[in-house]
C-alpha positions, 0 to 999 in steps of 0.5 A: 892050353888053358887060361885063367883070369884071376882077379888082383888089385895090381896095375895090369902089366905086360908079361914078364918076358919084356925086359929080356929083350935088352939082355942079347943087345947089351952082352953083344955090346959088352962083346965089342967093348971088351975084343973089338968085333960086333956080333950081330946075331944069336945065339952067340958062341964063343966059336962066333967071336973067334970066327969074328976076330980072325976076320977082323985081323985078316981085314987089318993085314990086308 
């Protein structure tokens, strides 16, 4: 792996990764908001929010 400094005027900044770490978080809020089930790993699969919301249902008809 290689680096280089190349000289710039512009503030000094973290990488350009950082605001990614809010996208998971908020797709699994959006999740819950729109079928009622919290998702609290990655990746999520459809097959996971259908898993999530066959147990939901099993815990309300017990």
């Amino acid at each position: 792996m290689n680096i280089a400094f190349v000289d710039s005027t512009e503030a000094p900044v973290g990488p350009g990764e950082r605001p990614t770490t809010v996208v998971a978080p908020a797709i699994g809020n959006a999740i819950y908001a729109a079928v009622g089930v919290r998702m609290r790993h990655l990746p999520i699969r459809a097959t996971d929010i259908t898993l999530a919301l066959d147990q939901a249902r099993q815990k309300t008809t017990s």
